[in-house]
C-alpha positions as CSV (number, residue, x, y, z in Angstrom):
1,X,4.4,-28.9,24.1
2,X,2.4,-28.7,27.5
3,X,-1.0,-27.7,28.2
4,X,-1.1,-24.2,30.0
5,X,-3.7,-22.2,31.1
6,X,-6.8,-21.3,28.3
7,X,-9.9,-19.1,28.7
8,X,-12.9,-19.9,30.0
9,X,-16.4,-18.1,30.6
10,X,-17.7,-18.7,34.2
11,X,-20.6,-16.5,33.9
12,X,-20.0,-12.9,33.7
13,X,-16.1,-13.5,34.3
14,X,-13.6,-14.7,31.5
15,X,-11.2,-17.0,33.8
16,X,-7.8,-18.1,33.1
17,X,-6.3,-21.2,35.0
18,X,-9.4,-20.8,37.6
19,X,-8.7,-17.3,38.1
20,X,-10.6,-14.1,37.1
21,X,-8.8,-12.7,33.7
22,X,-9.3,-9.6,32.1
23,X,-7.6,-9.5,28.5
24,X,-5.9,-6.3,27.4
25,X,-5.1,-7.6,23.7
26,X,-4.0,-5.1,20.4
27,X,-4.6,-5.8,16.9
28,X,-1.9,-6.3,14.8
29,X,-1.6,-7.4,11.4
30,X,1.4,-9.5,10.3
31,X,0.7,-9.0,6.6
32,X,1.0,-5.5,7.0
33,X,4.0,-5.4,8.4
34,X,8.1,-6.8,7.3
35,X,8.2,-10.1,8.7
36,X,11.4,-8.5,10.5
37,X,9.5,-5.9,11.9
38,X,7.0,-8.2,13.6
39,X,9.1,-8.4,16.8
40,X,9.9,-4.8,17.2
41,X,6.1,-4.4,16.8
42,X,5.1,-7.3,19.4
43,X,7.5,-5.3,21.8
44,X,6.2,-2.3,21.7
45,X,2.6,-3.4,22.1
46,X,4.0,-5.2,25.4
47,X,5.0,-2.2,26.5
48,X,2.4,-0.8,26.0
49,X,0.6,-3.1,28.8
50,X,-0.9,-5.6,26.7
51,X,-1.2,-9.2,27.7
52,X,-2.9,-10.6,24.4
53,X,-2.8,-9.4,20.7
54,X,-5.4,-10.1,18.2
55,X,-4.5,-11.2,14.5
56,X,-6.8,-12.0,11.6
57,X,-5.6,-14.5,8.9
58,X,-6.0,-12.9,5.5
59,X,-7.0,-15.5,3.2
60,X,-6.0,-14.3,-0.4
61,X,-2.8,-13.6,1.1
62,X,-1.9,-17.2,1.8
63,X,-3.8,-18.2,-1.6
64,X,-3.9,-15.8,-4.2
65,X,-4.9,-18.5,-6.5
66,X,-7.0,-22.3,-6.2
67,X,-4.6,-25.0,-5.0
68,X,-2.1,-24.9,-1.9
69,X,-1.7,-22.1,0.1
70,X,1.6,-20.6,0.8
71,X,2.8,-20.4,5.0
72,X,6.1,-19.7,4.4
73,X,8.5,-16.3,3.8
74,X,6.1,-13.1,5.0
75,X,3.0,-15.4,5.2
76,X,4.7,-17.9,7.7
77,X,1.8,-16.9,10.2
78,X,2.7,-19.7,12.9
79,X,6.0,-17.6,13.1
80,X,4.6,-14.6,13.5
81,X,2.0,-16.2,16.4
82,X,5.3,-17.9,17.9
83,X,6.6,-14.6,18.0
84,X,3.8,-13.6,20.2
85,X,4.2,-16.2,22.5
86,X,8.1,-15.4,22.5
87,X,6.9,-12.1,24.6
88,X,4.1,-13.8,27.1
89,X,1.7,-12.7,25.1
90,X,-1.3,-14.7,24.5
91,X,-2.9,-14.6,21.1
92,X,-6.7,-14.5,19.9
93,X,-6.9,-15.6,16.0
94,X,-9.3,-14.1,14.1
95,X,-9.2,-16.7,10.8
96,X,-12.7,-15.3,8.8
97,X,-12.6,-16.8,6.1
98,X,-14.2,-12.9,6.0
99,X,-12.0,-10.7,7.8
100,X,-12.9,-7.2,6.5
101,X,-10.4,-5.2,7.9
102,X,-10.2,-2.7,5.2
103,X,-8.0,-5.4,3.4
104,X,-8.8,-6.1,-0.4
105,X,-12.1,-8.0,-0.6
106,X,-12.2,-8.3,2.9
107,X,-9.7,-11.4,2.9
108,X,-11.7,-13.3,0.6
109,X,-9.3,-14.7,-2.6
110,X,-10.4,-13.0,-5.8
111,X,-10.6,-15.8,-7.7
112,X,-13.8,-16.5,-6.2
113,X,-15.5,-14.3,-7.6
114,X,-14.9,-15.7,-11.2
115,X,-17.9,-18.0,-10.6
116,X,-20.9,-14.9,-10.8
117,X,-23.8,-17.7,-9.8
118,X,-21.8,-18.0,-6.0
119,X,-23.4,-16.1,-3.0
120,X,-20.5,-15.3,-0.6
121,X,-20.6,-15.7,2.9
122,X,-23.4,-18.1,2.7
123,X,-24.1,-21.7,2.8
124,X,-23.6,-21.5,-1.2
125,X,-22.4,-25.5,-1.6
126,X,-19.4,-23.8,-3.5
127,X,-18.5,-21.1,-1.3
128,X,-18.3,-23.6,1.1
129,X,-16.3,-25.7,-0.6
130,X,-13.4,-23.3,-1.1
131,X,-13.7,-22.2,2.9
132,X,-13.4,-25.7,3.4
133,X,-10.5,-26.4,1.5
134,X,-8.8,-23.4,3.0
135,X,-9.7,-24.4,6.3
136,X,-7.9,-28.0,5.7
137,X,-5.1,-26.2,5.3
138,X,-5.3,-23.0,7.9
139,X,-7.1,-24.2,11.0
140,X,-5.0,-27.2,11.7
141,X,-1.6,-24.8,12.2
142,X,-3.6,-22.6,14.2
143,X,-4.9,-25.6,16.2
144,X,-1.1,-26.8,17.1
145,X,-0.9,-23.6,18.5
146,X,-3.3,-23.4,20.6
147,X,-3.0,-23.4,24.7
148,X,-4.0,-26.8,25.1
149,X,-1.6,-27.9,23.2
150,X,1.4,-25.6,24.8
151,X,0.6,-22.7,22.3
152,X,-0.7,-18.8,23.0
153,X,-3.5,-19.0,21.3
154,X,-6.6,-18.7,23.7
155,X,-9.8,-17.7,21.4
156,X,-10.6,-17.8,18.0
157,X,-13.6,-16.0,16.2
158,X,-16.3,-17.7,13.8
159,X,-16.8,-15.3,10.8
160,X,-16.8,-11.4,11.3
161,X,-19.1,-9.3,11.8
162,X,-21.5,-11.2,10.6
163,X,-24.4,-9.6,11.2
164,X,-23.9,-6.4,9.5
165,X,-23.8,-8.7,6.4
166,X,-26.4,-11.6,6.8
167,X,-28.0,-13.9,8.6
168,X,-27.4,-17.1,7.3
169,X,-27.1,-19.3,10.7
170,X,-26.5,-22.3,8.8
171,X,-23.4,-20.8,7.4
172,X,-22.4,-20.0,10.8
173,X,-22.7,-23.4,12.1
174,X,-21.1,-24.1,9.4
175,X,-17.7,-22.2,10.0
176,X,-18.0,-23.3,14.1
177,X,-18.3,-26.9,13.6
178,X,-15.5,-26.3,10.5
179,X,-13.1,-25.2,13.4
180,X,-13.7,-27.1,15.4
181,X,-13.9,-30.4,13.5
182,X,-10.2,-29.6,12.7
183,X,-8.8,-29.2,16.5
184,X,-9.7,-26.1,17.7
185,X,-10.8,-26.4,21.2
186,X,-9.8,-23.1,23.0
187,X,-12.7,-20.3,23.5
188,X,-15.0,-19.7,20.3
189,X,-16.5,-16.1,19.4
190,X,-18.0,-13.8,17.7
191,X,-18.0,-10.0,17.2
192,X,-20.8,-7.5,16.0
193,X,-21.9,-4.3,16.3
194,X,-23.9,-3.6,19.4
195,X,-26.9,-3.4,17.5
196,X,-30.1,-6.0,18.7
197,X,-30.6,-6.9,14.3
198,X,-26.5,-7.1,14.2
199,X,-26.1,-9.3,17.1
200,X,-29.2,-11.4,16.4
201,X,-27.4,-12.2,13.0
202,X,-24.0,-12.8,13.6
203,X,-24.0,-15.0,16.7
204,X,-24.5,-18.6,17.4
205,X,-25.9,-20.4,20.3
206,X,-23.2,-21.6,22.8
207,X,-20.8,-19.1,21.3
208,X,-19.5,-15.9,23.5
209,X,-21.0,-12.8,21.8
210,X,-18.8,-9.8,21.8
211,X,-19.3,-6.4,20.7
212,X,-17.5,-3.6,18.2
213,X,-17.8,-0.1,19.0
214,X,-15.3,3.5,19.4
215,X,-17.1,5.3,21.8
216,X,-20.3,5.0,25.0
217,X,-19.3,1.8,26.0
218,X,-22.1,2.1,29.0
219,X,-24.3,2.4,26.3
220,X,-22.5,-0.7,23.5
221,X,-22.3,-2.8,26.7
222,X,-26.2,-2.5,28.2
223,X,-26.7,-3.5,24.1
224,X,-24.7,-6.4,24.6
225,X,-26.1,-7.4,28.2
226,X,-29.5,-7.2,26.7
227,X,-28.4,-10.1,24.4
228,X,-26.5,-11.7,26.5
229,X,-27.1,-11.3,29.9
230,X,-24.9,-13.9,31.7
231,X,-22.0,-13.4,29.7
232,X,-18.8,-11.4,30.4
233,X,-18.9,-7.6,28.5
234,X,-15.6,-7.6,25.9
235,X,-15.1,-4.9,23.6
236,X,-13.4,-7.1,20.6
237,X,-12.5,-4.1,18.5
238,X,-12.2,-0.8,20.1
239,X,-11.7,1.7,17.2
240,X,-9.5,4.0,18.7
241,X,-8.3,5.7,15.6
242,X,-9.8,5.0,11.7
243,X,-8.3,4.7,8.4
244,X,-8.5,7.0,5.4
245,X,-9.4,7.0,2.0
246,X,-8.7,9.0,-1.4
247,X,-9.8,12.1,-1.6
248,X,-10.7,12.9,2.3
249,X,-8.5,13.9,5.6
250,X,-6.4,11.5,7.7
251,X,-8.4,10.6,10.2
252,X,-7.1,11.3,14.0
253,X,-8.3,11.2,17.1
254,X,-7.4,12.9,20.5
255,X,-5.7,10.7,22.4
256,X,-6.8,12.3,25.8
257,X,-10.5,11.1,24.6
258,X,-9.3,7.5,23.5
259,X,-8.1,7.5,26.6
260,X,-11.8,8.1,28.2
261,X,-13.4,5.5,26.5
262,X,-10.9,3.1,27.3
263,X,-11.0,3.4,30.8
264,X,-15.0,3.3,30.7
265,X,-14.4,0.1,28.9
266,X,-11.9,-1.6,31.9
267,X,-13.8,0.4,34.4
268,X,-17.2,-1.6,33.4
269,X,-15.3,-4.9,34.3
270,X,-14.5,-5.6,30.3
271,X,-11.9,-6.9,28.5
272,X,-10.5,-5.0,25.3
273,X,-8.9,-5.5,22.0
274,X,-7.7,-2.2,20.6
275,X,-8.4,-1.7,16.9
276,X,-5.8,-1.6,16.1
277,X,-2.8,-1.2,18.5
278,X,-0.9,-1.3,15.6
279,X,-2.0,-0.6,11.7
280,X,0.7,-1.1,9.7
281,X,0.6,-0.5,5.9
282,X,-1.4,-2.2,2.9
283,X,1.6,-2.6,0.9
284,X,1.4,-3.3,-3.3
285,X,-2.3,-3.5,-4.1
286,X,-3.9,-4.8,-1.0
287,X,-5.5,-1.5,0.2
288,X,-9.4,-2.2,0.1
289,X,-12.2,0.0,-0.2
290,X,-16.0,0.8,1.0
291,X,-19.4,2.1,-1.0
292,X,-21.7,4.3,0.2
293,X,-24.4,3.5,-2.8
294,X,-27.5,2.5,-2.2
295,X,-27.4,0.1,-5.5
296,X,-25.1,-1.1,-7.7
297,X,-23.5,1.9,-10.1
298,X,-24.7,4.3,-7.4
299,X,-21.5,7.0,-6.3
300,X,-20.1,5.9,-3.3
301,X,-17.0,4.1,-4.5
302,X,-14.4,5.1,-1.6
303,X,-11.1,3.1,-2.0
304,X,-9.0,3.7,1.3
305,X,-5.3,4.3,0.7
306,X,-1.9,2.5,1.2
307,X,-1.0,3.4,4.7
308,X,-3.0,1.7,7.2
309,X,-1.4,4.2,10.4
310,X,-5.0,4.2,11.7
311,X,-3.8,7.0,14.2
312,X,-3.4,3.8,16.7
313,X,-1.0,4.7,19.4
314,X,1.7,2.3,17.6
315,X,2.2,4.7,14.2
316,X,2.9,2.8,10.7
317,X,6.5,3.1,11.5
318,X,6.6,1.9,15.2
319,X,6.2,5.7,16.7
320,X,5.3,5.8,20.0
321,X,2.7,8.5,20.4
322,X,0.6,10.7,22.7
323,X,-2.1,8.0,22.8
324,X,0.4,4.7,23.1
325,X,1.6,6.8,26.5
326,X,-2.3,7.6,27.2
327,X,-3.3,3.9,26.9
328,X,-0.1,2.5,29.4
329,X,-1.7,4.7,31.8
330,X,-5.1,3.6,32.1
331,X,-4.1,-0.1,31.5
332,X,-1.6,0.4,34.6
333,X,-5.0,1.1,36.6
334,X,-6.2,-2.4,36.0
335,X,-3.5,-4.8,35.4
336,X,-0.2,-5.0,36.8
337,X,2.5,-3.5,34.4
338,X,6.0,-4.0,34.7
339,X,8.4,-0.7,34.8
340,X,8.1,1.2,31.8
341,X,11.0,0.0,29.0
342,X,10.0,2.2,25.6
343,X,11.5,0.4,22.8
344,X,13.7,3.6,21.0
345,X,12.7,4.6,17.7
346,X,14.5,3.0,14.7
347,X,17.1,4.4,12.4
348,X,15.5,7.0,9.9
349,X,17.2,8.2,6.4
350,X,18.8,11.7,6.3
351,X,16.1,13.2,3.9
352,X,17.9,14.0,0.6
353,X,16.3,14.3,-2.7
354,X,17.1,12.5,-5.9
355,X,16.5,12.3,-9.7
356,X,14.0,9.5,-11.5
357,X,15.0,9.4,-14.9
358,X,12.1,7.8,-17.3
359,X,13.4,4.1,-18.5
360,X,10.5,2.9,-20.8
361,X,7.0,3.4,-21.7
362,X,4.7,1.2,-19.8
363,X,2.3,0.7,-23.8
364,X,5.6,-0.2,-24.8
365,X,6.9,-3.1,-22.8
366,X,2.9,-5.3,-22.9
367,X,5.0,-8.2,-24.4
368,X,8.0,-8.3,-21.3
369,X,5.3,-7.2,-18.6
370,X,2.4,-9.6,-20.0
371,X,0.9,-12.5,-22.3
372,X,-2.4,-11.5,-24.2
373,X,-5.6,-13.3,-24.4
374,X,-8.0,-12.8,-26.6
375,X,-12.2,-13.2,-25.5
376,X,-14.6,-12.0,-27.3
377,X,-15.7,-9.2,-25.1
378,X,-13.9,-7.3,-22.3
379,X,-13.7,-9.6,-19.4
380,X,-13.1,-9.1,-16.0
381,X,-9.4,-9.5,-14.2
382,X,-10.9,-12.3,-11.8
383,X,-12.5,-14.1,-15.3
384,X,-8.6,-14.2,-16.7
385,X,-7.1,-15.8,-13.2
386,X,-5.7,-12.8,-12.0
387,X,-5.7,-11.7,-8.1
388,X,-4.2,-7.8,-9.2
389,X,-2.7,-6.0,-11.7
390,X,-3.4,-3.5,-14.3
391,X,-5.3,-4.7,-17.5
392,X,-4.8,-3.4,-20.5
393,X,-7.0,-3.9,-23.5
394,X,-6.5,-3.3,-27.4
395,X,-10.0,-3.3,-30.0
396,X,-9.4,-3.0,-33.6
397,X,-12.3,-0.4,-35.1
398,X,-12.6,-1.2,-38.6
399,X,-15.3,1.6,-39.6
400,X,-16.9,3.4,-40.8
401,X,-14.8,6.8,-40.2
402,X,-16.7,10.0,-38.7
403,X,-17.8,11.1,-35.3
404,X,-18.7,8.2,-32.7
405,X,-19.9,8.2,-29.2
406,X,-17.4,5.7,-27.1
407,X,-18.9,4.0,-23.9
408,X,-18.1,2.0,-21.3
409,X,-20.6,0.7,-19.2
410,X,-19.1,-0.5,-16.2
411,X,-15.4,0.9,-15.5
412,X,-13.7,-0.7,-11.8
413,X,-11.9,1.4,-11.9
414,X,-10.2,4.3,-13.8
415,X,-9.8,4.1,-17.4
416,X,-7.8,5.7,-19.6
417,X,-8.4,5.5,-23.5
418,X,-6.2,5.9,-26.6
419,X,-6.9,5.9,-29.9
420,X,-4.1,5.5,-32.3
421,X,-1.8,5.9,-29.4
422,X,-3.2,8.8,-28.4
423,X,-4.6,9.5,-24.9
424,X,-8.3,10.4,-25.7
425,X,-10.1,10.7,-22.5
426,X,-10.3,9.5,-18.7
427,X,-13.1,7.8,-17.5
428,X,-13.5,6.7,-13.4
429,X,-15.8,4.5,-11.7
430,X,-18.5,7.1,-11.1
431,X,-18.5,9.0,-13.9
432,X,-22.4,9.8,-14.5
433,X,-21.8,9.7,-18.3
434,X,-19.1,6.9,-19.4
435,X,-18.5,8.6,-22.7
436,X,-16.2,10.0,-24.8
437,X,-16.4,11.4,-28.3
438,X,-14.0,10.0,-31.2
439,X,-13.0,10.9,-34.2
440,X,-12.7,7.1,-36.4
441,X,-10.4,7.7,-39.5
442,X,-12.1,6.2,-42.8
443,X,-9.0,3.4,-42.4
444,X,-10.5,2.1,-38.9
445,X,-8.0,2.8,-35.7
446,X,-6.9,1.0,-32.9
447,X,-8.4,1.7,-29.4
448,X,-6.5,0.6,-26.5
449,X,-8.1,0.7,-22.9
450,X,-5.3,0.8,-19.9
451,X,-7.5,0.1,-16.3
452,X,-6.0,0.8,-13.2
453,X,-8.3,-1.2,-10.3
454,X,-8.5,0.6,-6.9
455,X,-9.1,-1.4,-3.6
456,X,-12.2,-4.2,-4.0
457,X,-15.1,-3.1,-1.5
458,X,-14.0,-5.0,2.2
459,X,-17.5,-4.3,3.9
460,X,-21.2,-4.2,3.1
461,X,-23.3,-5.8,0.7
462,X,-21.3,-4.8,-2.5
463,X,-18.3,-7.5,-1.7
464,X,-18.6,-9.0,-5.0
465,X,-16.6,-6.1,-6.8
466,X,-14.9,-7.6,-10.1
467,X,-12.1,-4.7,-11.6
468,X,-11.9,-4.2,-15.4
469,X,-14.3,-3.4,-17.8
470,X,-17.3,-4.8,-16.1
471,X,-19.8,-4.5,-18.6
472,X,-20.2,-3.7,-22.7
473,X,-17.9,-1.4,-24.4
474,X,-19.9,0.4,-27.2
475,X,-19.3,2.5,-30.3
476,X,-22.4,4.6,-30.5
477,X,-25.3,1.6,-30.8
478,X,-22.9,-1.0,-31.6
479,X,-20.7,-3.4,-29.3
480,X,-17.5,-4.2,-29.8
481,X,-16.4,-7.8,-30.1
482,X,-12.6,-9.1,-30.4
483,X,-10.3,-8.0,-27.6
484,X,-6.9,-8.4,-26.9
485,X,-7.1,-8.8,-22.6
486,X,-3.1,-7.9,-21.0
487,X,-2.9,-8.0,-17.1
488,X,0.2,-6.4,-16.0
489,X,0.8,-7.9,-12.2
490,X,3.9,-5.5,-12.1
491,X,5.3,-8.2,-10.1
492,X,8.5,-8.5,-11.8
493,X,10.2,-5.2,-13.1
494,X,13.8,-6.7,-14.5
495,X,12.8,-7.2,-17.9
496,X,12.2,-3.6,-18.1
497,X,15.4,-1.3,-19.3
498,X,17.7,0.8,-16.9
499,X,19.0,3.2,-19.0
500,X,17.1,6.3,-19.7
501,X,15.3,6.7,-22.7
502,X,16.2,9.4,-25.3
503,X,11.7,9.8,-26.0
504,X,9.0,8.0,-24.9
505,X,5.9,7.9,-26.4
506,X,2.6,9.2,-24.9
507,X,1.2,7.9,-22.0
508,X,2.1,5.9,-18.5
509,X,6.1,5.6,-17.7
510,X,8.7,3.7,-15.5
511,X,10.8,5.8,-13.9
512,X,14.3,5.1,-11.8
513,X,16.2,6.4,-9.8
514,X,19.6,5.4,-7.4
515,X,19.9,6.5,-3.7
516,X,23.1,5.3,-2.0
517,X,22.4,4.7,1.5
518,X,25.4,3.5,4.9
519,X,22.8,1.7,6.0
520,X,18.9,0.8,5.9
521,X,16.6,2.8,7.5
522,X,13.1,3.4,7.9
523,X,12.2,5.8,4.6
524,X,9.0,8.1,3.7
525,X,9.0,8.5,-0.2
526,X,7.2,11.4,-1.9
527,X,7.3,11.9,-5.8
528,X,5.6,15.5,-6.2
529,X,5.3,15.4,-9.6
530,X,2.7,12.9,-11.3
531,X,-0.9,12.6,-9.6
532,X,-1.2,8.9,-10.0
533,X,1.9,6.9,-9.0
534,X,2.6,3.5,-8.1
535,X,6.3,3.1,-6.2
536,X,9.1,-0.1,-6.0
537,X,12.1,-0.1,-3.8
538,X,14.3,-2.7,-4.7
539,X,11.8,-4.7,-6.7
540,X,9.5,-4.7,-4.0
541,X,6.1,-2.8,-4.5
542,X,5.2,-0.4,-1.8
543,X,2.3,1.0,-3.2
544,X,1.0,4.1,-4.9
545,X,-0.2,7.9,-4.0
546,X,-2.9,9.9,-5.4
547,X,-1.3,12.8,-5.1
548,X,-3.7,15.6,-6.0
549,X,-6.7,13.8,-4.0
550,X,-4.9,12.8,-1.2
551,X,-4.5,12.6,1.7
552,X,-1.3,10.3,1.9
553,X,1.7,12.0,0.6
554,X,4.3,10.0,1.4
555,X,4.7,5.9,1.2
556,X,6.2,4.4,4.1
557,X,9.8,2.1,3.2
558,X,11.0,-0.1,6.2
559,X,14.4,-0.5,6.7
560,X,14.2,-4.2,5.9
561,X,14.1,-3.3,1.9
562,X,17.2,-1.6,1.9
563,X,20.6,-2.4,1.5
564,X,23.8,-0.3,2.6
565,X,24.8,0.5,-0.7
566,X,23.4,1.1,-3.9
567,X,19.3,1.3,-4.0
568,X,16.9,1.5,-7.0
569,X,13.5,3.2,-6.8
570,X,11.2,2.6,-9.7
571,X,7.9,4.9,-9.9
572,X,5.2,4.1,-12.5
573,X,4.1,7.6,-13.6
574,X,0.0,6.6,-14.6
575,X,-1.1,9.4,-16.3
576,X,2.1,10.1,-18.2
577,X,2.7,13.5,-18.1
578,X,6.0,13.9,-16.5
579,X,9.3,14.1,-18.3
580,X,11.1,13.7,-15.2
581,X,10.4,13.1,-12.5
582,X,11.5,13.6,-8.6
583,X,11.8,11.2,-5.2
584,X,11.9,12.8,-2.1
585,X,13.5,10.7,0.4
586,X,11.9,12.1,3.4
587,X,12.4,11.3,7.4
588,X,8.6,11.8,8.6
589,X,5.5,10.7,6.8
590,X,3.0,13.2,5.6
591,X,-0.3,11.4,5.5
592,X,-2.1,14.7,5.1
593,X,-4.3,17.4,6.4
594,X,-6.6,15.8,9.1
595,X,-10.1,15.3,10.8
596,X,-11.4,14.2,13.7
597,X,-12.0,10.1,13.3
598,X,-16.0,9.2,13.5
599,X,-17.6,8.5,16.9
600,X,-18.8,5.3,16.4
């Protein structure tokens, strides 16, 4: 591979091969999308006038647990930047370690947090030492890939966001001199909020400073000239849409005013990044999650749901909408564009609906889903070596009988509680009073705890978000000691049954059901009847619905997962109420009633 021509600052101009360069990239997320899906994607966000995308590297994707990380299949990210480059587009890589993103844990691997002494991002000698280890691995592909070396990459970012998290400059220096250390030679940056404490925090010296913001770019860019006043003004994430979580509307956002703003970010003289161009969806358990709480235990737990549309003018399943036609208009009065070639919407399923007969009580199959542990008191999913997964655990109460008070200090994040099999009482995250009266039997009883962990917090200073039972469970004074620990990573359903069952006991149930399809097509499953659900199409988890809190009503299934043929859908009915249950096979998404996105 050749050299060809890389970024440069000259000033207040970005140059490329000597010549002034404005970058129009789009965000897009390869691990949110069907690996073959990512060229369909790429295309349409050429069309829609971009010259560059943006793509973070999400760390616990690549290396869920210590050890080697994993490049190949749907994580093969030097295919997916190849692809890219396939299309003349250049690439900026975004490689964190911290990416946010509203990704679980913000990128970061959860097995880190099974040492509670280590400060993340910080110059903790530990945290550092896993970074570096990942970097070994991760920054060398990305550096064959750069333009110097014939590639499309042409920047790549130190950190993220740093300053709205800490300011630890050694840390920084850190990361910069990690990267570059290992190869990387194209343009380094960084991207904060334009906020004077936020910029002051997460830049570096010799580094090009770029700014985050959604709306008054006069205003976000005189922040960012004030900090850096020779430097060329680039908006490095222009929220043009916002994701959503449980319980509140789908965010939208008028595409005539995203419009606006973008053209008072090219008519400034900047370059952009739209955030995102593309969202894409946070497949199996990935979705992450935000707090509002002041301290620790405060309410404020907000996990964000499975689709990840963002309203961005490339929808979850490749719609071209209002604002992707809105965009190619105002880019056209800056750049070039070549004659307008739409990529046509994909095949869709003829909506139909069909039957999910219950196969086997979830309580029922621990020992083909699971291998138990025993600790002496509840522990943690990240303290047992786990990335995801339900965790189930089972306490023997030996007496005395009579009335007790049952409580959990610390639930991440919704438990539900049996007693002698049956269900007893629900307790979530921010319950203000964790407890639940029992009834013991004079012959002791068996309490079993099943927790279902939401998304991990992806921004602000609550990152360290461990999911289980966090703290002491207690029978009135007392704590219990002697636990059998289960984590259920649901990753593998086969040793489950697939005929239906004559009964099931109490509690959550697999369900199945068979749709017979000519050919794949791009799907949007609904299953009306449970309020907690967690969805597989041919073995591959999609994700799961709240459907009472909302707003995401349907779950978004590429065509890649199915087959012409014979198809299985299995739903995990969570709070195990439904006999039987229904799967809507629908040809538009529902993601819920909506509300204008925040102008930030």
């Amino acid at each position: 591979m050749s050299n060809r021509p890389a970024l440069a600052v000259d000033g207040a101009r970005l140059l490329r091969d000597g010549r002034e360069h404005r970058v129009v990239s789009a965000a897009v997320h390869y691990f949110r999308i069907h690996p073959e899906l990512w060229r369909d994607r790429l295309e349409r966000l050429r069309a829609m006038g971009c010259n560059t995308v943006e793509v973070y590297v999400a760390w616990n994707f690549h290396q869920p647990t210590p050890g080697p990380a994993h490049f190949d299949g749907w994580r093969d990210v030097a295919a997916f930047i190849r692809e890219a480059d396939a299309l003349d587009l250049d690439v900026i890589a975004r490689p964190g370690p911290y990416i946010c993103a509203e990704w679980d844990l913000g990128g970061l691997p959860a097995w880190l947090l099974a040492d509670e002494s280590m400060h993340l991002r910080s110059s903790d000698t530990a945290y550092l030492a896993a970074v570096d280890q990942w970097f070994d691995q991760l920054i060398p592909l990305l550096a064959d890939l750069q333009a110097s070396r014939g590639g499309p990459i042409v920047a790549v970012q130190v950190e993220n966001e740093y300053g709205s998290y800490g300011n630890d400059k050694a840390y920084l220096r850190h990361l910069r001199n990690g990267l570059t250390s290992r190869g990387i030679d194209c343009l380094l940056f960084t991207a904060d909020g334009p906020d004077a404490r936020m910029l002051t925090g997460g830049t570096l010296p010799g580094v090009l400073a770029t700014a985050n913001f959604g709306s008054r770019p006069e205003q976000a860019f005189a922040e960012l000239a004030k900090f850096q006043p020779d430097g060329p003004l680039f908006c490095m994430e222009f929220w043009n849409g916002w994701f959503d979580h449980v319980g509140e509307p789908h965010h939208v956002r008028d595409f005539a005013d995203a419009a606006q703003t973008l053209d008072g970010i090219l008519a400034a003289g900047g370059s952009v990044n739209l955030y995102m161009g593309h969202g894409g969806t946070n497949f199996g358990w990935w979705a992450g999650a935000n707090h509002t709480g002041k301290l620790p235990g405060d309410p404020g737990y907000q996990p964000t749901v499975t689709s990840y549309d963002y309203d961005a003018p490339v929808g979850e399943a490749g719609e071209l909408t209002a604002k992707f036609h809105a965009f190619r208009e105002v880019i056209s009065r800056y750049i070039p564009l070549e004659p307008a070639q739409s990529p046509a919407q994909l095949a869709r399923v003829t909506p139909q609906n069909v039957p999910a007969q219950p196969v086997a009580a979830l309580r029922g199959n621990l020992n083909q889903l699971s291998t138990a542990v025993r600790r002496p008191a509840p522990e943690p999913l990240e303290k047992l070596g786990f990335q995801h997964g339900l965790i189930h655990y089972r306490h023997r109460i030996t007496g005395p009988g009579g009335p007790a008070t049952l409580t959990l200090d610390r639930v991440h994040d919704l438990a539900q509680v049996y007693l002698d099999g049956r269900l007893v009482g629900v307790i979530e995250r921010d319950d203000p009073d964790p407890t639940l009266e029992l009834s013991i039997p004079e012959t002791g009883a068996e309490l079993e705890i099943l927790v279902e962990p939401f998304g991990r917090v992806n921004y602000g200073p609550y990152l360290a978000d461990r999911k289980g039972l966090i703290g002491a469970v207690r029978l009135d004074f007392q704590r219990l000691f002697g636990w059998e620990i289960r984590v259920l990573t649901l990753d593998d359903l086969c040793p489950l049954p697939s005929a239906r069952a004559a009964d099931l006991p109490e509690g959550p149930a697999f369900h199945r059901a068979v749709v017979e399809l000519p050919a794949p097509a791009d799907a949007f499953l609904a299953v009306p009847g449970s309020d907690r659900i967690m969805v597989w199409v041919n073995g591959f988890h999609l994700g799961r619905l709240r459907t009472e809190k909302g707003p995401q009503r349907t779950l978004y299934a590429p065509a890649p997962l199915w087959r012409a043929g014979t198809n299985e859908i299995t739903v995990l009915d969570l709070p195990g109420t439904a006999s039987l249950l229904e799967v809507e096979l629908l040809d538009r998404p529902d993601l819920g009633p909506t509300a204008q996105a925040p102008r930030l």
